[in-house]
C-alpha positions as CSV (number, residue, x, y, z in Angstrom):
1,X,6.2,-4.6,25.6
2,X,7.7,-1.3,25.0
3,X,7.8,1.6,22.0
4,X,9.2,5.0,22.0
5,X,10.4,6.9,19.3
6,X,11.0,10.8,18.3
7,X,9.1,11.2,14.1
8,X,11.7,13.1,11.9
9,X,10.6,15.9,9.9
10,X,10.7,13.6,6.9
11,X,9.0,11.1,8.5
12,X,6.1,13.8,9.5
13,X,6.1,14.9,5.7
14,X,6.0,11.4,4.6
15,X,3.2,10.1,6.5
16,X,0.8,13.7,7.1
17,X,1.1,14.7,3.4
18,X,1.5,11.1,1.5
19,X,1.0,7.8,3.1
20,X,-1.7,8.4,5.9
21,X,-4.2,10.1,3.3
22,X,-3.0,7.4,0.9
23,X,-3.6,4.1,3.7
24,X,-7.4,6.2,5.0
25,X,-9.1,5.4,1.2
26,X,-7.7,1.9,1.0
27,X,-9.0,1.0,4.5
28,X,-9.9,2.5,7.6
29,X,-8.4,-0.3,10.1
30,X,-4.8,-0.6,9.0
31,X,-2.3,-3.2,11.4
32,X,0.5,-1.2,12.4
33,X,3.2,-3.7,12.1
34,X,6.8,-2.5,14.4
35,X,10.1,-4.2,14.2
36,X,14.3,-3.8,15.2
37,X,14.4,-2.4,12.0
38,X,10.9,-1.3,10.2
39,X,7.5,0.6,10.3
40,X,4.9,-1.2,8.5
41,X,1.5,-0.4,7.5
42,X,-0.9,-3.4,6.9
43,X,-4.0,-3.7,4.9
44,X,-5.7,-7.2,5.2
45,X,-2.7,-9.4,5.6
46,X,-4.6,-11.5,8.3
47,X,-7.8,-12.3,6.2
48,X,-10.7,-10.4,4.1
49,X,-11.3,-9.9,0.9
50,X,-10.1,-6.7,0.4
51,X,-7.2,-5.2,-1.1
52,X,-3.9,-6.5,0.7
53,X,-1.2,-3.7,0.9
54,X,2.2,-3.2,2.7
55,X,4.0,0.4,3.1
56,X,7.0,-0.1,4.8
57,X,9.6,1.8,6.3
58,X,13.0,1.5,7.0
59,X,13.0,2.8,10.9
60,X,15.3,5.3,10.5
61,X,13.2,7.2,7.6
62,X,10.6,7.8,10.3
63,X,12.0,8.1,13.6
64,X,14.9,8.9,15.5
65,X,15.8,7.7,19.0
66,X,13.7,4.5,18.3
67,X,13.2,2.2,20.8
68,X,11.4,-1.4,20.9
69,X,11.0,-4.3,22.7
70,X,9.1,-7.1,22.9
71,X,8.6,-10.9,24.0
72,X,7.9,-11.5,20.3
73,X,11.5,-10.8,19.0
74,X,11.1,-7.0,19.1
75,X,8.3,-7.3,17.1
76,X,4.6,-5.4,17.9
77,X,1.7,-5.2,16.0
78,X,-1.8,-4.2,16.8
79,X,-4.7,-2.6,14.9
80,X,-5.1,1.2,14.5
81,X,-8.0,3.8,12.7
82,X,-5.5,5.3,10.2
83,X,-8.4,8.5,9.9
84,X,-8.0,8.9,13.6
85,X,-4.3,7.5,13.3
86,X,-4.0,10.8,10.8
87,X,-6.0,13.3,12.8
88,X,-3.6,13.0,16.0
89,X,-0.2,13.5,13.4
90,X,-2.2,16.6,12.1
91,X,-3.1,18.0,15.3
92,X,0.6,17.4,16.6
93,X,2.1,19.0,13.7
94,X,0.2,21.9,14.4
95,X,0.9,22.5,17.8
96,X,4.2,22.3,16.3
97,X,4.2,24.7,13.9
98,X,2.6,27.3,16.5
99,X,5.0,26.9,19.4
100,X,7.4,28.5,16.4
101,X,10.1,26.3,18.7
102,X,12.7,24.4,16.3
103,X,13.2,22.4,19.8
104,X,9.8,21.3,19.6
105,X,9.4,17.6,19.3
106,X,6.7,15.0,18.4
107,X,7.1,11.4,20.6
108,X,5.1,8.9,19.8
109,X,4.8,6.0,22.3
110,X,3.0,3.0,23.5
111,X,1.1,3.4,26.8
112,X,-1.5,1.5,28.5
113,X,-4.4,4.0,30.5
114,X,-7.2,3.4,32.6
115,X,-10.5,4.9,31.3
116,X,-13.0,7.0,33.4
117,X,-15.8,4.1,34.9
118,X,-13.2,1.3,33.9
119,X,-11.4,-0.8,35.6
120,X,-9.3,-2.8,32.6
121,X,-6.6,-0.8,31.1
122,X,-6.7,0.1,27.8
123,X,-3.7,0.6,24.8
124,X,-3.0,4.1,23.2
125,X,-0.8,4.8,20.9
126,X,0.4,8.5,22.2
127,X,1.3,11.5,20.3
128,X,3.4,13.9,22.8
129,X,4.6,17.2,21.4
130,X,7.4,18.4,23.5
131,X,8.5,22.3,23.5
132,X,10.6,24.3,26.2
133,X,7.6,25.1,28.5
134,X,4.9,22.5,27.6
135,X,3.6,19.3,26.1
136,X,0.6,18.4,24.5
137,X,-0.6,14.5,24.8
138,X,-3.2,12.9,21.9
139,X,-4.0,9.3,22.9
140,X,-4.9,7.6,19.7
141,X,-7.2,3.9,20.9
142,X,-5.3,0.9,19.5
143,X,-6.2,-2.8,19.6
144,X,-4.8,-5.0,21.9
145,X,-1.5,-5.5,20.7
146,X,-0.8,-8.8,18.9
147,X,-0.2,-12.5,20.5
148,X,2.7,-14.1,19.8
149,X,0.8,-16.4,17.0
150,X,-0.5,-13.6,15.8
151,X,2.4,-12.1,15.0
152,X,4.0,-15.3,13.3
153,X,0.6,-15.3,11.4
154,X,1.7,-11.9,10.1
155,X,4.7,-12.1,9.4
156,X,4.4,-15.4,7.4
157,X,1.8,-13.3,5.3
158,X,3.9,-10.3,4.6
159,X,6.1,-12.9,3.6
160,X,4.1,-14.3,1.0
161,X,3.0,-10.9,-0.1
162,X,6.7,-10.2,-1.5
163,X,6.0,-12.7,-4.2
164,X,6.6,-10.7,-7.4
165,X,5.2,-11.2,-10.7
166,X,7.6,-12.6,-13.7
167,X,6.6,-9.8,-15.9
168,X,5.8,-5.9,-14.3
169,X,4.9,-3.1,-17.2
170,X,5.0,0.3,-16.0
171,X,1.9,2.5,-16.4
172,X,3.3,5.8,-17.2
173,X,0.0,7.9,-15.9
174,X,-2.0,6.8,-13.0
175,X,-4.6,10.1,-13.4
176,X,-5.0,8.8,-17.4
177,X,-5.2,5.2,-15.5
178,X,-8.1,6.8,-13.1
179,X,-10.0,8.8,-15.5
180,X,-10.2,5.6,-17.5
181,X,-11.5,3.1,-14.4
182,X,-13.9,6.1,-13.3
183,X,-15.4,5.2,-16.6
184,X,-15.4,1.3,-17.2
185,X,-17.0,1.2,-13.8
186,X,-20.0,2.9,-14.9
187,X,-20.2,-0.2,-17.5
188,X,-19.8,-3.3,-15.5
189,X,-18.4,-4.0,-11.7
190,X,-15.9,-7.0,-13.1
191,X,-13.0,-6.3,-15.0
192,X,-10.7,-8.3,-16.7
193,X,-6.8,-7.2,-16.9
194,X,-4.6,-8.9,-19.4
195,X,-0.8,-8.1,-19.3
196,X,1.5,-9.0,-22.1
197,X,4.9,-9.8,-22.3
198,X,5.6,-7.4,-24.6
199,X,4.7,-4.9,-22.6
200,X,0.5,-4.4,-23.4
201,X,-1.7,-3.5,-20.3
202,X,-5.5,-4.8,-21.8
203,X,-8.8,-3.7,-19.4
204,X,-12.0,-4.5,-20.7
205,X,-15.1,-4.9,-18.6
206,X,-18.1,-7.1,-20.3
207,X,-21.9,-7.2,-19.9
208,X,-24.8,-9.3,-21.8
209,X,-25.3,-6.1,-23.7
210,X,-21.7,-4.7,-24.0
211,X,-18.2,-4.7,-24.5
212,X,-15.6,-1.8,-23.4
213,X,-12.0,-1.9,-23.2
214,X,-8.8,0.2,-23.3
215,X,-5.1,-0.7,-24.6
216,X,-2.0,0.6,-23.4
217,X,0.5,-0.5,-25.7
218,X,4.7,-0.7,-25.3
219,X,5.2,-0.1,-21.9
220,X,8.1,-0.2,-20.2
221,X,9.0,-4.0,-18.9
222,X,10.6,-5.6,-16.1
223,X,11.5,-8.9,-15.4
224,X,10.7,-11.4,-18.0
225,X,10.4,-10.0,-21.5
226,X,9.2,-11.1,-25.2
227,X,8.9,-9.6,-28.7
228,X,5.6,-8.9,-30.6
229,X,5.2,-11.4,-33.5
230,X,5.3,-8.7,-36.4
231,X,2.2,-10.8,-37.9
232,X,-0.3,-9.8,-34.3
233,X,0.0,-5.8,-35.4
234,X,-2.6,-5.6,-37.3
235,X,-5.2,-7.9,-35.2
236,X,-7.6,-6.4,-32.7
237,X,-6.6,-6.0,-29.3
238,X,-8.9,-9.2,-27.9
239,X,-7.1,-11.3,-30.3
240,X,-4.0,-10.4,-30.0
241,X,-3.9,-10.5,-26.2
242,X,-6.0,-13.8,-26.1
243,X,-3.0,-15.7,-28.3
244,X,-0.4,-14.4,-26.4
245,X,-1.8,-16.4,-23.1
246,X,-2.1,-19.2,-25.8
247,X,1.5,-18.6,-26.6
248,X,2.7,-18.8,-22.8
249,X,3.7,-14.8,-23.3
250,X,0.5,-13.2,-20.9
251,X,-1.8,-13.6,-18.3
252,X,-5.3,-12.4,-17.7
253,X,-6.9,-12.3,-14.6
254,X,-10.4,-11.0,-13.2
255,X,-10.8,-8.5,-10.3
256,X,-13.3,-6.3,-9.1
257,X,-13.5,-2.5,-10.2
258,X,-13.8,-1.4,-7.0
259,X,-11.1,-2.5,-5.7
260,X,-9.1,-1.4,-9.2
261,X,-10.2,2.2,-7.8
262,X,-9.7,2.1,-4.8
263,X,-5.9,0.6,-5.2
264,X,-5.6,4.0,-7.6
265,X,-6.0,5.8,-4.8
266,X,-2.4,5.3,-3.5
267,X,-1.2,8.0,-6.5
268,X,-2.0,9.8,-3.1
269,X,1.2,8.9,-1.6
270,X,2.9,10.4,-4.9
271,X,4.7,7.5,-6.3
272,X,7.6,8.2,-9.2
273,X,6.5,5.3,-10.6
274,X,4.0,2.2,-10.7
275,X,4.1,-1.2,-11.8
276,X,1.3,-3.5,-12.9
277,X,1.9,-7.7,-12.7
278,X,-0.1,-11.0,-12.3
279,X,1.5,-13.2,-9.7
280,X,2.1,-16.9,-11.3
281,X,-0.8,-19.0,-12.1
282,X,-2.9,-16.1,-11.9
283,X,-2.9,-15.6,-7.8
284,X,-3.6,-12.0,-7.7
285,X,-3.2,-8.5,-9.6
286,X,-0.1,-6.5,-8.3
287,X,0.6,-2.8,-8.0
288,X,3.9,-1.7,-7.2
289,X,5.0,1.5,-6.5
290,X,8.7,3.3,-7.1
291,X,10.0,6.3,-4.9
292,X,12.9,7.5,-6.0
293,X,15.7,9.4,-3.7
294,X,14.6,13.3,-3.8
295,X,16.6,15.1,-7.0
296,X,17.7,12.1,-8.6
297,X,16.3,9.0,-10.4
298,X,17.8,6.6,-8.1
299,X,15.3,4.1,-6.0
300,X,14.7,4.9,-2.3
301,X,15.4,1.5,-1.3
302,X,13.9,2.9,2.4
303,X,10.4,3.0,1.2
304,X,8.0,0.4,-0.2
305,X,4.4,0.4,-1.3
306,X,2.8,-2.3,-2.9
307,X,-0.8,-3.7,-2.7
308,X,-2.6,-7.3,-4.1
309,X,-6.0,-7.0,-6.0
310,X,-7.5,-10.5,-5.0
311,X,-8.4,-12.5,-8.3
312,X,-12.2,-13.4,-8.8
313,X,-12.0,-15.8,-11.2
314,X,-9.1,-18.1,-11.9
315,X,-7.7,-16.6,-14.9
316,X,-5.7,-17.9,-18.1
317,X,-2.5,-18.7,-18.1
């Protein structure tokens, strides 16, 4: 089992300024998921009852000079600390930026080492930083890399977590998004999310004593898309959501706040844009985020981030 690869500058950027501090606040152990072709990041594909999320990578995008190889088709995964995962790109990229040395280069690579007072070796994942006269080595500890079951297990997950929702609506301001979970969760720790086909994003959170909830109205839809019955306009936002799942035309769903917050917390990776859906019959909450190509407003088809709010009650449909 074998990795070595050289990160681009991009893929530096990308990870030290965006994704790393982005993949810390959803979950400190984050699978590391390697193929021919990909860098994946993985929260909670193989069980828990946390958020799910998958950032992936086309290879390329990340590294140059990438090389893999495995008795599992190519394929490695193990677990990582993303903090500590972060800390080593940081310190790297430093020693970088003071050798002032456009030749110097940051390898990251797969190596097994024997610990003082041990006599099992143990997996790193290893941050070299290569200049002209020297090269600094950061040994990052990993898990033991995944069995070959294991590795079907995640892969058959990540496959199931592709599943999109018929209907997505585009929330055009995660901070007015955050601002407004920072105060329903103050109220209550369930809330209830209610998306329309016509393009309505309903939270509401409800206690014994109280009711509180927000309406974003005519968002922007993808996938599968309906009209407002002119006569709902005037009708409170309850109502009208609650005959719109009568009609077949929305879904609402239960999930907890805290996970609501802390999915907000991947604006960190500084999407262009982010999607809300509920899977069919109700299976989860899904976030979706959209990077476009730099200077245009073309999708980077290189780069996905998505993650799966686990549902807490089974919903209306």
């Amino acid at each position: 089992m074998k990795f070595k690869a050289f990160l681009t500058q991009d893929g530096v950027n990308l990870l030290d300024k965006r994704f790393l501090p982005a993949l810390d606040k959803l979950g400190r152990i984050c699978h590391v998921y390697l193929t021919p072709d990909h860098a994946m990041f993985l929260h909670n594909l193989l069980g828990g009852d946390g958020v799910q999320s998958v950032a992936q990578f086309k290879k390329d995008v990340l590294f140059r000079d990438y090389g893999i190889s495995s008795q599992n088709a190519d394929r490695i995964a193990f677990a990582i600390d993303a903090a500590l995962l972060h800390r080593a790109l940081r310190s790297a990229v430093t020693i970088q930026t003071q050798a002032g040395d456009d030749t110097t280069a940051i390898q990251i690579k797969l190596v097994k080492k024997l610990p003082a007072g041990s006599r099992n070796p143990t997996p790193f994942l290893t941050f070299e930083t290569k200049g002209l006269r020297s090269a600094v080595v950061q040994d990052v500890p990993i898990s033991k890399p995944l069995s070959r079951a294991d590795v079907l297990q995640l892969q058959s997950a990540l496959d199931a977590a592709q599943d999109l929702p018929r209907t997505l609506v585009q929330v055009p301001d995660l901070a007015q998004l955050q601002n407004l979970v920072d105060r329903l969760k103050n109220v209550g720790e369930l809330l209830t999310v209610a998306i329309t086909q016509y393009g309505d994003l309903h939270l509401q959170v409800s206690t014994s004593l109280i009711t509180v909830g927000s309406e974003f109205r005519r968002l922007r839809v993808l996938g599968v898309h309906a009209n407002a019955p002119v006569g709902d306009q005037n009708l409170s936002a309850p109502t009208r959501t609650e005959m719109a799942i009568q009609r077949g035309e929305a879904l609402s769903v239960q999930v907890s706040m805290k996970h609501l917050a802390k999915s907000l917390q991947c604006h960190l990776a500084k999407p262009d844009c982010s999607f809300y859906g509920i899977a069919p019959q109700g299976a989860c909450l899904m976030v979706i985020f959209q990077f476009f190509i730099p200077g245009t407003r073309l999708t980077d088809k290189s780069i996905s981030f998505h993650c799966r709010l686990p549902i807490l009650d089974p919903g209306s449909s």
